[in-house]
N, C-alpha and C positions, 0 to 999 in steps of 0.2 A: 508573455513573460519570457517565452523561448525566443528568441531572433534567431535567423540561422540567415546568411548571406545568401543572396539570391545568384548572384556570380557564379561563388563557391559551389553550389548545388550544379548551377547547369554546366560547369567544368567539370562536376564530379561526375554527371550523367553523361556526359559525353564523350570523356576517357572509357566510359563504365566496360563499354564490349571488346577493347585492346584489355584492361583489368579483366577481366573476367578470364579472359582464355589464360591467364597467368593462375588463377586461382584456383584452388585442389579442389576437383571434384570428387577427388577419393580418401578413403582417411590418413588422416597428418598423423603418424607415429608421435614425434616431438617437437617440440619447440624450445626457446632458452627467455626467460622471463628476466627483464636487467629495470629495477626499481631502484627511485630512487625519494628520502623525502626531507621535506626543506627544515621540520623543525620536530625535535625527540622530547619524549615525557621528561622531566627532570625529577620528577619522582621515582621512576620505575627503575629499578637495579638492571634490566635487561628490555631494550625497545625492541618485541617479539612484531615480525607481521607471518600473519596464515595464509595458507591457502585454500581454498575449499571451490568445493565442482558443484555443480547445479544439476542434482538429482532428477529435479522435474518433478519431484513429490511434497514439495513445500519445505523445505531445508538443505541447504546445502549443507556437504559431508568434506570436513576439515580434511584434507590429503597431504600436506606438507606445512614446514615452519622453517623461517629463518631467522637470526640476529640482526639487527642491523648492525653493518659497520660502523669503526670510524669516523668513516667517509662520509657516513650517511647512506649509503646504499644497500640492496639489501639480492639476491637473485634468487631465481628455479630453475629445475631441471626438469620441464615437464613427458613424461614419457607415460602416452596414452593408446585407446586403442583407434580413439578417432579423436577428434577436435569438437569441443562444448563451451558450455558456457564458464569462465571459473571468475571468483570473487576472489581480490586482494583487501587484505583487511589490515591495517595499520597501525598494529598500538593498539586497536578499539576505542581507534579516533579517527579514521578514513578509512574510506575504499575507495576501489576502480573494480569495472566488471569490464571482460574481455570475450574474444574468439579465440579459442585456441587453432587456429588452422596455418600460423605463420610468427615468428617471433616479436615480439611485441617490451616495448619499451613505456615507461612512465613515471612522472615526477608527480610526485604527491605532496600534500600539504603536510599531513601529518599529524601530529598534535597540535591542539587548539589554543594558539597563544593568546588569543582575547580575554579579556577581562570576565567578562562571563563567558565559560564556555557550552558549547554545546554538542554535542555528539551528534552531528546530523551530518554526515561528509556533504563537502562541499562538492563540485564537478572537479571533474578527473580525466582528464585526453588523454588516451592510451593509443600510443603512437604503434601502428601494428598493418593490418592487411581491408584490402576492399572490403571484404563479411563484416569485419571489426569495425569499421566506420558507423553501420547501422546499429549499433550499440551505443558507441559514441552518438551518437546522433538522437536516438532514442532516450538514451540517460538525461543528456542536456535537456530534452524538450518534460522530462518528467519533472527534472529540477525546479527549471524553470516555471513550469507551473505551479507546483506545491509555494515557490516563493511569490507567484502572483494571489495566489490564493490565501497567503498571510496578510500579502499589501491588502487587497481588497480588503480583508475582514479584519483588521485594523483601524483603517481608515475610515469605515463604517461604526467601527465601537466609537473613534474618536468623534465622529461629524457628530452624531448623536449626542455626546459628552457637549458639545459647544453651545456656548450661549448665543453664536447668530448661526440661523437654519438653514443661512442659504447652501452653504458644505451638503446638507446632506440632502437638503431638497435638491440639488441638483444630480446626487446621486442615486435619488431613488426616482428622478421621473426622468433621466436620459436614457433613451436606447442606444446601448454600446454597439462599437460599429461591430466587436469580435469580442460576444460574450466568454470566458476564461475559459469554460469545459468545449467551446465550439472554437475556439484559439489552437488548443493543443489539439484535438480530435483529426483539424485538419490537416496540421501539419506530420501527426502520426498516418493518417490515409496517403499520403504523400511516400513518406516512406516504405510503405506495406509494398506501396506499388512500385518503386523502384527495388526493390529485396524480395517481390513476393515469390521469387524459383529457386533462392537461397537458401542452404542448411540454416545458416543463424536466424530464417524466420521464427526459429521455435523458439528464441529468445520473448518477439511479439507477442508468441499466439495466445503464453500462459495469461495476459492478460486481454486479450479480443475475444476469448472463449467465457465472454458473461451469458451466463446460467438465468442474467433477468430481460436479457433478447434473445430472443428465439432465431431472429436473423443472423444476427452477429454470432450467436452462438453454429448454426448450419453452415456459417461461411469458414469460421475456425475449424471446424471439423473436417472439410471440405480441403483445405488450405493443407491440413496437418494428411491428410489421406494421400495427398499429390507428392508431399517433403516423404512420406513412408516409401512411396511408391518406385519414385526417383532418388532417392538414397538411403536401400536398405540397411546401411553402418548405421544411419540414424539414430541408436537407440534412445534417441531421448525425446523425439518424436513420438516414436511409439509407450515409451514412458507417459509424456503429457497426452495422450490421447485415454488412458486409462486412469488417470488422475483426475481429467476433467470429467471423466464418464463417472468417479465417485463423487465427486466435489456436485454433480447437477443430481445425482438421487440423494443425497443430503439437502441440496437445496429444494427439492421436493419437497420436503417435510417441513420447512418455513416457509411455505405460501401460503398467503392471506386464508384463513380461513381455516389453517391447522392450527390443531395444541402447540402450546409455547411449550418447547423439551423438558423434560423436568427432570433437572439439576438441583445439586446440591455443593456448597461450597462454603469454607469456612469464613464466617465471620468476624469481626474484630475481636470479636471477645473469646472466638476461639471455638466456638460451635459447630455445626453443618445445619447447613439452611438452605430449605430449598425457596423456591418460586409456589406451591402451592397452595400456601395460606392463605394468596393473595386473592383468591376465589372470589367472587363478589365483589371487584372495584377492579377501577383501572389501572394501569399499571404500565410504568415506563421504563422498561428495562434499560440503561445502560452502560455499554463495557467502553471503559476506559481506563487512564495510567495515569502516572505521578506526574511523569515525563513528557506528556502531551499537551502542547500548549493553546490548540483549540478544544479539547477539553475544558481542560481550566476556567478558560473563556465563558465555556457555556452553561458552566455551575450557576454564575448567578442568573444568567436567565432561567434555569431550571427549578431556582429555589423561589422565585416570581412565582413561577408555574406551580408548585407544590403550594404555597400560600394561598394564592387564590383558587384551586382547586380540590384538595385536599379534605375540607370538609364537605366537600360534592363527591367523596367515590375515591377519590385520584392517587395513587401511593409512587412509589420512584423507587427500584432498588438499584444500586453503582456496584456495578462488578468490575473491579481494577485487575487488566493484566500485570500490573506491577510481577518483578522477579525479584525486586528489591523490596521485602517487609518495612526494613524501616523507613525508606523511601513512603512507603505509603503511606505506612500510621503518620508520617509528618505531617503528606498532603492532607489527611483526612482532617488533622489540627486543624492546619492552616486552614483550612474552606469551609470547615463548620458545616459539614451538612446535615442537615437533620433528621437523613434516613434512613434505611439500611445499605450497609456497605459489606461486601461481602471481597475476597480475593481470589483468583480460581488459582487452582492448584498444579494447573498443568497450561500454560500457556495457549500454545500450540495445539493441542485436543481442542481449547474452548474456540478460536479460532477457525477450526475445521469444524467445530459443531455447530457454530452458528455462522458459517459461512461470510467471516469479512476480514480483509487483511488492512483495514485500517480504521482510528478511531477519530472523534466518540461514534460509534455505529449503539444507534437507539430502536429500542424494536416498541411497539405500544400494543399491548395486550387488554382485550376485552374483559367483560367480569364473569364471563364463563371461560377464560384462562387461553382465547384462543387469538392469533395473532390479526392484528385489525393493520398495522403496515411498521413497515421498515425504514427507516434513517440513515443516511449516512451523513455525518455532521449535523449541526443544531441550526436549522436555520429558520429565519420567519417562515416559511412557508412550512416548514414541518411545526412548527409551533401552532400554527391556525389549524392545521388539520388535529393536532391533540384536543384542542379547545373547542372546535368544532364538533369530535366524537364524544364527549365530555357534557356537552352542555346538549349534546341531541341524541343523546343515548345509543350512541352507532354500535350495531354488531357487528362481529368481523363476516363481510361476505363469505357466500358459499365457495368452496373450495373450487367447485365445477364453475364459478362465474371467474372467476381468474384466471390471467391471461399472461403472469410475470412472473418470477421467483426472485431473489432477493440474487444479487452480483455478486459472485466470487472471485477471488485473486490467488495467487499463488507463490 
């Protein structure tokens, strides 16, 4: 889904050691941020964009605001102690993520003038320095896969929908030459290794440091030790190294074969509810949004799943991170689900407590309340493994037989 020009790479690599000796190895005081974007709310009395820095703790921290002009243009003045990562947010209709270590320029879309819109920014070239490229670089390749990742699963809802099979028989019995998650993985390996002595590797690391490989997680750590070592300004290295070291003892605590946490969070009707009653059946936790459109998607394979299993054991409760109540009570309208729906009250806590930064993330919980595996996205194969522990009475393995914990992001 990502193409990135083959040319373009090996000129970029091959400038790479003239650039580099141009590039600060010490820290950048400031920089001058000249943004510009091509289309403004025509609601909003004032077309605001922020700024905000990349803590390395799972939130970035808003640091500045401008108007846009006019012109349409909008600047910063950034004056720091070294050069990170920082997020341009537009309207809260786009962004762009940067390097702060050289001035940097960018034309944004801006507001979403399509008919339907959607909040999801589009790609964003941030015209800036050597380090800044590997962001740019990385950005596209993440875009571009979450968009191959809709085509795919699209495409698959539709073949299915058709009344001749050959659509989907072909898609379900061809080996692709470059399966989606083996597409982007290689062309981020690509990267790693042209930026791996780079400060903006800690842009990478937050997500190479998964918590459910033990490899990938030793090499991150490993990776982030060398960026400490060799540039003591780093503080955000050593930021993300204590972030990951909370984020993996939390992720401790949902391996196969521990208690499912027990929370409690309000219900539609305005109660607090936890997970405990469910004692004695199965149970398929998951957290999703309004706003999420492979969610949605997977309601009605889910409500398949509750019908034909439901009187065997089987229950479902939908924990929405909605931020928007009435948002949700619609969706909840709209999909008709038939089970309990619950909203968590703090985002970001539920997030970090159950370790996933994107949805629908499904966890399936045994009827002694303890975790038997983890989902990320609704797919057939996660669906046979529900059906399978269901109809063969599966406990959740021993703790000590476990060898994964569930993947964090940050």
């Amino acid at each position: 889904m990502r193409k990135v020009c083959k040319t373009g790479v090996a000129l970029a690599l091959m400038v790479a050691p003239v650039v580099l000796k141009a590039q600060q190895n010490k820290p950048v005081k400031s920089i001058t941020v000249q943004g510009k974007v091509e289309f403004t709310d025509p609601k909003a009395e004032k077309q605001m964009v922020w700024l905000s820095k990349d803590n390395f703790k799972g939130k970035p921290v808003v640091v500045d605001s401008a108007i846009v002009g006019k012109d349409n243009t909008f600047a910063f003045k950034i004056k720091q102690d070294h050069q990170g990562v920082y997020i341009i947010n537009a309207m809260n209709w786009d962004r762009a993520t940067f390097w702060s270590d050289a001035d940097v320029k960018v034309e944004m879309r801006g507001y979403d003038t399509a008919r339907y819109k959607v909040k999801i920014p589009h790609y964003n070239y941030v015209d800036g320095s050597y380090d800044n490229n590997f962001i740019n670089l990385s950005v596209l390749n993440n875009e571009l896969s979450y968009r191959r990742l809709i085509d795919e699963y699209n495409m698959e809802y539709y073949a299915k929908k058709a009344t001749d099979t050959t659509w989907y028989g072909y898609m379900k019995n061809t080996k692709r030459y470059n399966p989606m998650r083996e597409d982007g993985k290689q062309r981020e390996e690509v990267l790693i290794r042209a930026y791996n002595d780079r400060p903006v590797m800690v842009y990478a690391l937050r997500g190479m440091a998964s918590t459910e490989n033990t490899a990938q997680y030793e090499k991150a750590m490993k990776m982030l030790e060398t960026l400490i070592a060799r540039y003591p300004w780093l503080t955000e290295a050593q930021q993300l190294k204590q972030t990951i070291l909370t984020n993996r003892a939390q992720a401790m605590k949902l391996k196969t074969g521990e208690p499912m946490p027990a929370v409690k969070y309000p219900s539609a009707q305005g109660s607090l509810e936890g997970l405990e009653k469910y004692k004695g059946k199965y149970l398929l936790v998951d957290f999703w949004a309004s706003w999420c459109g492979p969610c949605r998607q997977a309601i009605p394979k889910v409500k398949e799943l509750y019908t034909a299993y439901k009187d065997k054991g089987f229950e479902v409760v939908s924990i929405s991170i909605d931020t928007d109540k009435n948002a949700w009570k619609k969706a909840m309208a709209d999909e008709k689900m038939p089970w309990e729906q619950l909203l968590s009250d703090n985002k970001d806590k539920t997030m970090e407590q159950f370790q996933f930064s994107g949805i629908p993330t499904m966890y399936l919980v045994d009827r002694e309340g303890k975790i038997v595996e983890r989902f990320t996205g609704y797919t057939e194969e996660a669906e046979a493994k529900v059906k399978a522990a269901i109809s063969q009475g599966t406990k959740a393995a021993s703790v000590k037989s476990t060898t994964s914990v569930p993947m964090t992001g940050f």
